[in-house]
C-alpha positions in Angstrom: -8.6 48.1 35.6 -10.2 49.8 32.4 -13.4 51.6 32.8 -15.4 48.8 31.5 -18.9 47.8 32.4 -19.8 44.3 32.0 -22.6 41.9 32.8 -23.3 38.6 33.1 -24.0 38.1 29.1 -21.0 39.7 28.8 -18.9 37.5 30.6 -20.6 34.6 29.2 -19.8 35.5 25.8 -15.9 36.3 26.8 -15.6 32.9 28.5 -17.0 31.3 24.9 -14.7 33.3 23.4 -11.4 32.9 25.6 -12.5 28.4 25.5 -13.5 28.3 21.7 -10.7 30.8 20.1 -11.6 32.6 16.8 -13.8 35.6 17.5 -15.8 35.2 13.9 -16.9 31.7 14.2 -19.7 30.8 16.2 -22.1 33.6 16.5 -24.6 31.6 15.7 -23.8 28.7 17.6 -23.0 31.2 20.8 -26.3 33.2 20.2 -27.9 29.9 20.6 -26.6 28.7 23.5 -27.2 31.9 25.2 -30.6 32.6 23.8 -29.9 36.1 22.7 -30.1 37.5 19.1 -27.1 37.1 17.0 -27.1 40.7 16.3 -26.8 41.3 19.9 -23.5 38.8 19.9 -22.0 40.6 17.0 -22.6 44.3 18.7 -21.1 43.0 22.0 -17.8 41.6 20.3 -17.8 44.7 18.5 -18.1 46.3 22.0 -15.6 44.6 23.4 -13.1 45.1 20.2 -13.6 49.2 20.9 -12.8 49.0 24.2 -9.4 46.9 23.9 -10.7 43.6 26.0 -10.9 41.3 22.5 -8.0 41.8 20.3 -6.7 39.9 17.5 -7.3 37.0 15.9 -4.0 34.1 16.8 -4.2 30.8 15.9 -2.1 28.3 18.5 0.7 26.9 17.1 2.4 23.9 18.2 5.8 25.1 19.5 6.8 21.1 19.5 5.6 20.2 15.8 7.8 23.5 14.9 11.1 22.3 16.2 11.0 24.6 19.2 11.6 22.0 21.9 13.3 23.4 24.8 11.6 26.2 27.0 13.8 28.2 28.6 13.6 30.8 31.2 16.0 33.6 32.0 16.3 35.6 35.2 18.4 38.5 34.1 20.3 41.6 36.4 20.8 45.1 35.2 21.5 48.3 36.9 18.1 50.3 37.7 18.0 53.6 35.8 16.9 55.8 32.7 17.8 52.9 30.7 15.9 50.2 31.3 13.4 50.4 29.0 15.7 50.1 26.0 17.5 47.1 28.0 14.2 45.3 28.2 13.5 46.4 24.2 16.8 44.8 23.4 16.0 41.4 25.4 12.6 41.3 23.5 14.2 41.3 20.3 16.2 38.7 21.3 15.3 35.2 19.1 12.9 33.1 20.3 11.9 35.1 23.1 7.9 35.3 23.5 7.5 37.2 27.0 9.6 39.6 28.5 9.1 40.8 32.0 10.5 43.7 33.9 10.4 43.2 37.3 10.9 44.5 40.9 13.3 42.3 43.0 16.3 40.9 42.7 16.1 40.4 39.0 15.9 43.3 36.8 14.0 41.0 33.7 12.9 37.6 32.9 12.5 36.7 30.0 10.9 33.4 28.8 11.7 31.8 25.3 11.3 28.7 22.7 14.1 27.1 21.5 15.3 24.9 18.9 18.2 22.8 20.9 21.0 23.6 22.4 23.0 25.2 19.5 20.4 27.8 20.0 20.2 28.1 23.9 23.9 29.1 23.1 23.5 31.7 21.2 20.4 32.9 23.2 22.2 33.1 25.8 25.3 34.9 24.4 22.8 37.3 22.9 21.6 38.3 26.3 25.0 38.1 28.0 26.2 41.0 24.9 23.3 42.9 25.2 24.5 46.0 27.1 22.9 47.0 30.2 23.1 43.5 31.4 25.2 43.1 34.3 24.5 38.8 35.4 22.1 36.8 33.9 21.1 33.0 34.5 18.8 30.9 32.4 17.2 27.8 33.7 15.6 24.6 30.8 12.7 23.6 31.4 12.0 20.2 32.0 8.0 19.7 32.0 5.5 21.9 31.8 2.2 21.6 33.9 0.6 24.2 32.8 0.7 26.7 29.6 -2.4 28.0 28.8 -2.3 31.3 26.7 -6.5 31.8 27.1 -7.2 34.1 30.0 -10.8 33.7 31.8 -10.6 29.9 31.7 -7.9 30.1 34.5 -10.5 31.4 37.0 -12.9 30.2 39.1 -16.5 31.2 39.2 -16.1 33.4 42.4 -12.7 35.1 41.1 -14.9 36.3 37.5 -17.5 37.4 39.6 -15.3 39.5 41.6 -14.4 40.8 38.2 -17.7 42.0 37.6 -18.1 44.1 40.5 
């Protein structure tokens, strides 16, 4: 964890942050509702910008209104070595791919991607079977998804962000 020393305001103001989205609306309306100055606010998003825990401002697009209906995830084998960085760089420029893992296990990567349809799960997945480095890979479609949510504190209970704090 990053040498970072927050409090309870602190957290406050990240949870708003993580539930409402965009880091420049709302200071106001956050400064309000926690009853500190919105000077204060500003400074501590600044804070937080410094030291790496806000970054970015990424609107959510609608992967489904784009066209980009089938989820796919890949479990992918390579051999261990000097060159597995530049295997996993290769997988991550891969189309469509949004995360790419490397892992410690049985599989070497997985990778997890949006597709258009099946035309382009094929050449996904001759993409990764040509990328060199790979030695088996198997990709699985997703049927339904429970679960997808990109903010990060919101996932947490109470007692697992206070255990944060300490």
């Amino acid at each position: 964890m990053a040498d970072v020393n927050l409090d309870e305001k602190d957290f406050e103001i990240l949870r708003w942050l993580d539930r409402e989205g965009d880091v420049d609306l709302g200071v106001d309306e956050l400064s309000d509702k926690l009853g500190i100055s919105p000077s204060t606010v500003y400074y501590r998003i600044e804070k937080y910008r410094e030291q790496g825990i806000v970054t970015g401002k990424v609107p959510q697009l609608d992967r489904k209104e784009l066209g980009l209906n089938l989820t796919v995830i890949s479990e992918i084998k390579s051999e261990y070595g000097p060159g597995y960085d530049d295997i996993g760089e290769r997988l991550s420029n891969i189309s469509g791919v949004q995360t790419a893992y490397f892992m410690v296990g049985e599989k070497s990567f997985i990778l997890i991607a949006h597709l258009r349809d099946h035309d382009h799960l094929q050449q996904f997945i001759d993409d990764i079977i040509h990328t060199d480095g790979v030695a088996h890979s198997a990709t699985n479609i997703v049927l339904k998804t429970f679960k997808d949510e990109p903010r990060l504190l919101v996932n947490y209970d109470d007692e697992d962000l206070e255990a944060l704090r300490s």
